[in-house]
C-alpha positions in Angstrom: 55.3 -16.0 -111.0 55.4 -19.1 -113.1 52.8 -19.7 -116.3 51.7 -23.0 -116.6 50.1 -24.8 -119.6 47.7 -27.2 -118.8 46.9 -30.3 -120.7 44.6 -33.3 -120.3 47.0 -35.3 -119.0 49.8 -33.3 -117.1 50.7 -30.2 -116.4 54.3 -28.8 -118.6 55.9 -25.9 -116.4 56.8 -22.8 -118.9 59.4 -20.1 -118.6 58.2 -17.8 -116.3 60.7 -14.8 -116.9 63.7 -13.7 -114.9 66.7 -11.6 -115.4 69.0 -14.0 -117.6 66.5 -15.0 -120.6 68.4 -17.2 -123.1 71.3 -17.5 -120.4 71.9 -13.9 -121.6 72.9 -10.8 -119.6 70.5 -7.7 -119.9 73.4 -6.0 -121.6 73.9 -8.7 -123.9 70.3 -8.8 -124.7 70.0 -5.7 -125.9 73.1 -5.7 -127.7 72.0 -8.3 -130.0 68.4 -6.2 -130.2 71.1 -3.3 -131.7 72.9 -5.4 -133.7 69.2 -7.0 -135.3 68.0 -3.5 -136.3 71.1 -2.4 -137.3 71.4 -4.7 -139.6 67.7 -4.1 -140.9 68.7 -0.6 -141.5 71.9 -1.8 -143.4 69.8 -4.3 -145.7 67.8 -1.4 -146.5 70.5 0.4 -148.2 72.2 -2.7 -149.6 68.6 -3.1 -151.3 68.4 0.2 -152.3 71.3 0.0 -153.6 70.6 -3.3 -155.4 67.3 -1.6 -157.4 68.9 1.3 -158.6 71.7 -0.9 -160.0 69.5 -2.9 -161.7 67.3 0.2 -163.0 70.4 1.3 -164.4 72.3 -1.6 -165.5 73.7 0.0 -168.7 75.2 3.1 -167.2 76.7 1.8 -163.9 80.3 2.0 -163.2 82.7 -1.1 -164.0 84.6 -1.5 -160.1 87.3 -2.8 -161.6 87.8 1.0 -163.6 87.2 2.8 -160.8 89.0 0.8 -157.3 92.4 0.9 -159.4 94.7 2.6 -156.8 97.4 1.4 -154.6 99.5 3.3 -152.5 102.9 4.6 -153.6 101.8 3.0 -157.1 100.7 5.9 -158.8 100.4 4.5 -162.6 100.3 1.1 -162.1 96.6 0.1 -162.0 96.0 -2.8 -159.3 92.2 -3.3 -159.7 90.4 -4.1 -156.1 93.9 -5.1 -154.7 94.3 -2.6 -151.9 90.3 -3.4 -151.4 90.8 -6.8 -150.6 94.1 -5.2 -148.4 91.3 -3.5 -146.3 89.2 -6.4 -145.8 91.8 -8.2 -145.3 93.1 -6.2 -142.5 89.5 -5.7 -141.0 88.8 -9.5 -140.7 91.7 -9.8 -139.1 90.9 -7.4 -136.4 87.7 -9.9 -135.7 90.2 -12.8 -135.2 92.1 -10.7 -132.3 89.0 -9.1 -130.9 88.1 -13.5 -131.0 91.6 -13.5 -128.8 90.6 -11.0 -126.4 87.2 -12.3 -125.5 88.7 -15.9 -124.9 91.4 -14.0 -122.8 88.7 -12.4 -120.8 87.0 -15.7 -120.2 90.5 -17.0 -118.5 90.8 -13.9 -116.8 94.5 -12.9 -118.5 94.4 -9.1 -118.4 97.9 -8.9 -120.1 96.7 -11.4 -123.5 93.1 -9.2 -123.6 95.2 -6.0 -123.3 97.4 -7.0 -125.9 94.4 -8.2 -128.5 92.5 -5.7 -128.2 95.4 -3.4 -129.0 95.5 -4.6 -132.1 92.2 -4.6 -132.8 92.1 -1.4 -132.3 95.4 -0.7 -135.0 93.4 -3.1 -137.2 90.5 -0.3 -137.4 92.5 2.8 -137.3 94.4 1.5 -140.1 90.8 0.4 -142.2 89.2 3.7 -141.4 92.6 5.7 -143.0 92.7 3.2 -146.0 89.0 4.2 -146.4 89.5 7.8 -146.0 92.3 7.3 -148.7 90.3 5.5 -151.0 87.6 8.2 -150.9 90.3 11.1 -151.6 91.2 9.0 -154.7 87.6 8.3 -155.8 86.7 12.0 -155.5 89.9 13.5 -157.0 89.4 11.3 -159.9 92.2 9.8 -162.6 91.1 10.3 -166.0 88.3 13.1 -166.2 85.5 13.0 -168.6 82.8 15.3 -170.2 79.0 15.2 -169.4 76.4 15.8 -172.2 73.7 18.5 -172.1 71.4 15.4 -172.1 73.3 14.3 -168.8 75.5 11.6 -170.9 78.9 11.1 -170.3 81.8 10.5 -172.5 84.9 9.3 -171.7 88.4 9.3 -174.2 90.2 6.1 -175.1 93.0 4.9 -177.6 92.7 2.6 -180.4 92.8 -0.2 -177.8 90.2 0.8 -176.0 92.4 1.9 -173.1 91.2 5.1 -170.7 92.6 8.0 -171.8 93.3 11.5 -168.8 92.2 14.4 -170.3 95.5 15.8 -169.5 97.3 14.1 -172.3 95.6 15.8 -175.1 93.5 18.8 -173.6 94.9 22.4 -174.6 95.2 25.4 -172.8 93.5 28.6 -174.8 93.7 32.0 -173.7 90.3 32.5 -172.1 89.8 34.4 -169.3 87.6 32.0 -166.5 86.9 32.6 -162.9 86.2 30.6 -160.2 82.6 32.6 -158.6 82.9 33.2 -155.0 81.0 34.9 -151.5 82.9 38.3 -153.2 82.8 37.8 -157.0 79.4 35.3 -157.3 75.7 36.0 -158.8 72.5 34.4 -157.0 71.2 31.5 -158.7 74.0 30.5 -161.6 73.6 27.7 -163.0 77.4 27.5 -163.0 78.0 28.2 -159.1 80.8 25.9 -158.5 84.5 25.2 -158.7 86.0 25.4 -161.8 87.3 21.9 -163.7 91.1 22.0 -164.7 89.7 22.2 -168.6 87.1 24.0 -170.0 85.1 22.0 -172.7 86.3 24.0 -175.2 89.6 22.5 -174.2 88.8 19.8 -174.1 86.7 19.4 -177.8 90.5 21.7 -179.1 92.8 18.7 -178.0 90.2 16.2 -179.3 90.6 17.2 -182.7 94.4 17.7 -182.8 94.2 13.9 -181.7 93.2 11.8 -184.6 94.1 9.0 -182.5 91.4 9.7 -179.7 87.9 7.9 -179.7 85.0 8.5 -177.2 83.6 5.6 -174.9 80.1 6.0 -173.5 78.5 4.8 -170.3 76.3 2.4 -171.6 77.5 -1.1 -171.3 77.3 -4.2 -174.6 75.9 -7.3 -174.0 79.8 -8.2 -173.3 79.7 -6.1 -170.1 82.4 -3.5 -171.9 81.6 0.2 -172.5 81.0 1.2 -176.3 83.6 2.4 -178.0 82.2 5.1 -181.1 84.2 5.3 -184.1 85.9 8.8 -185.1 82.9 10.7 -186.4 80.3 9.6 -184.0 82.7 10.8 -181.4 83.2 14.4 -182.9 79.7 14.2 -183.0 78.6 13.1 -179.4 81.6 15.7 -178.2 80.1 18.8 -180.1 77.1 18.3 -177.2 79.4 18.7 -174.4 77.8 20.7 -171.7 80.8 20.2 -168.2 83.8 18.7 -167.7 83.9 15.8 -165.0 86.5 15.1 -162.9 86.1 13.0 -159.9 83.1 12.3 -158.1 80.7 14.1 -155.9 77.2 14.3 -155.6 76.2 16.0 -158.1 78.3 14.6 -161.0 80.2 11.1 -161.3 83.3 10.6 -164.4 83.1 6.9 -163.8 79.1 6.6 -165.0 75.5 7.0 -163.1 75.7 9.6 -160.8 73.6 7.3 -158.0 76.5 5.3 -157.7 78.6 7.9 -155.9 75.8 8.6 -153.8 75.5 4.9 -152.7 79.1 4.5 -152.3 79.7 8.0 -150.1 76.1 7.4 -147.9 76.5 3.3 -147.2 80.2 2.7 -147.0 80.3 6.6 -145.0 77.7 4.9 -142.6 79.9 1.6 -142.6 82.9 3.8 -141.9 81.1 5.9 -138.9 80.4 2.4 -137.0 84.0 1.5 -137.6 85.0 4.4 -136.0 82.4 4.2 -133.1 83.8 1.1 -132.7 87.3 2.1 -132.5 86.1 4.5 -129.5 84.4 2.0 -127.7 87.5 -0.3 -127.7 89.6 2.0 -127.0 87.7 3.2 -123.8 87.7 -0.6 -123.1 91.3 -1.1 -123.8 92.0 1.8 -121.3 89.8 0.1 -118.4 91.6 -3.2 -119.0 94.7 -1.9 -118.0 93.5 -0.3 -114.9 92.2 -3.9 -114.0 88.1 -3.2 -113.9 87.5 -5.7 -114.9 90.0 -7.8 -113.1 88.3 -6.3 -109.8 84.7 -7.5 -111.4 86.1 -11.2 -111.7 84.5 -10.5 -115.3 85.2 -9.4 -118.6 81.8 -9.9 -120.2 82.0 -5.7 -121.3 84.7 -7.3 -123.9 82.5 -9.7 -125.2 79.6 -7.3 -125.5 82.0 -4.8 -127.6 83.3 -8.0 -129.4 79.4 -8.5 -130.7 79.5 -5.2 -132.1 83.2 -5.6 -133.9 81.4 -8.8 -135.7 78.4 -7.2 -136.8 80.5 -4.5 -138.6 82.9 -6.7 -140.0 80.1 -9.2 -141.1 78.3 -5.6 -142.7 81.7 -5.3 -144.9 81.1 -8.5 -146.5 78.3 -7.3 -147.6 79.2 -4.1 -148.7 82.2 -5.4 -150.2 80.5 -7.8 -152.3 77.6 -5.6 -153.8 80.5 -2.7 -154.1 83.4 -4.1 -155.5 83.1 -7.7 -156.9 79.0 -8.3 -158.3 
């Protein structure tokens, strides 16, 4: 039944419902109803993320010291290079899934079969490039020590360049083991897996390197970490409580611990919808070549799966740009 609005001079007819609102399917309705809250849910965290960063200004990682790998380049730093690789790839899987929707609309099975193929490769090979940068960012490259106040010091050269704690950490004959289900103690403090260096081994090579200076966390007006001079270093390493290597959730070598846990929860949850997404296209993929869609005289389930491939692309912007370049 139609609403009607009445005025003092006519009588203007009103939308009076119907299954097609907008000149939208149901299924694209409520697509778009996903894609709005999900992207509430993701400007959530991006804000979240954007307060503590602020909050902690001076102690937050520098992305251009911590997104330095590249593969088969072990060495050779390449700051946010294979990052912009990964985007790269990812937008590029938009522009196909693009393809395969227009496809669909002229009804050629073969050029939608054949797009969304590699739309699909485009997110398998994201989802391994970000499962590859997160086995770097967790494993770590230079190591650094945490203060008993919670500070954390990290070793550079005369030039202010990073220093691994391999290059000038000893070994000394102490006896240390790794607690386990067999050999543990209920409630250490000390419960976990053992770093390659003790501290001790770490404060021992100090010293036999006159050449060695400590950096702290805390950024100068410059946007650089501070470099101490000699004896301010010996000083600040006397207080060393753990050695830190890699990142986790509990400790962080590249500066404030909430920065791993914003970079494992949002781009984790970024990464999950990838993958969903690489399900659902694949399942779609699968009924394009057994023609279901051919028999429907419509490939609108393409479209409604391109939506979703759009919004998570379009979510990587934003992730990328809060992440890697601000």
């Amino acid at each position: 039944m139609e609403a009607t609005v009445t005025t003092a001079n006519n009588e203007e007819k009103t939308w009076g419902g119907g299954n097609e609102p907008l000149g939208a399917s149901y299924g694209k309705m409520m697509m778009w109803f996903f894609i709005v809250s999900d992207a509430l849910t993701f400007s959530g965290f991006l804000a979240a993320y954007g307060f503590s960063r602020f909050k902690f200004i001076e102690t937050w990682p520098l992305a251009d010291e911590v997104f330095t790998h590249f593969p088969f380049m072990h060495g050779n730093p390449q700051p946010m290079l294979y990052v912009a690789l990964m985007t790269f790839i990812l937008i590029f899987s938009s522009v196909t899934m693009v393809l395969a929707v227009d496809a669909g609309h002229q009804l050629k099975k073969t050029k939608v079969a054949i797009y969304m193929f590699l739309t699909i490769i485009g997110g398998i090979i994201f989802v391994g490039s970000q499962a590859w940068e997160w086995k770097n960012f967790i494993k770590g490259e230079y190591g650094a020590v945490e203060t008993k106040g919670g500070s954390l010091l990290q070793f550079v050269d005369k030039d202010g360049k990073r220093v691994a704690l391999e290059a000038f950490a000893v070994k000394l004959p102490e006896q240390r083991e790794a607690l386990s289900r067999a050999k543990g103690k209920w409630f250490m403090e000390d419960a976990e897996s053992l770093p390659t260096y003790s501290v001790a081994e770490v404060q021992a090579g100090f010293k036999a390197h006159p050449e060695l200076l400590i950096r702290t966390e805390k950024l100068t007006p410059e946007k650089k970490k501070t470099v101490l001079t000699r004896a301010e270093s010996e000083a600040r390493l006397n207080d060393a409580k753990y050695v830190v290597e890699g990142a986790n959730l509990t400790r962080n070598e590249y500066g404030s611990k909430l920065f791993a846990d914003f970079f494992f929860f949002i781009t984790g949850f970024h990464g999950f919808h990838v993958f969903s997404g690489i399900i659902i296209n694949i399942i779609i993929f699968f009924n394009v070549l057994l023609g279901t869609y051919d028999k429907r005289r419509s490939y609108e389930m393409v479209e409604k799966v391109g939506l979703y491939w759009h919004f998570v692309d379009l979510v990587w912007v934003f992730v990328f740009t809060v992440f890697y370049l601000v």
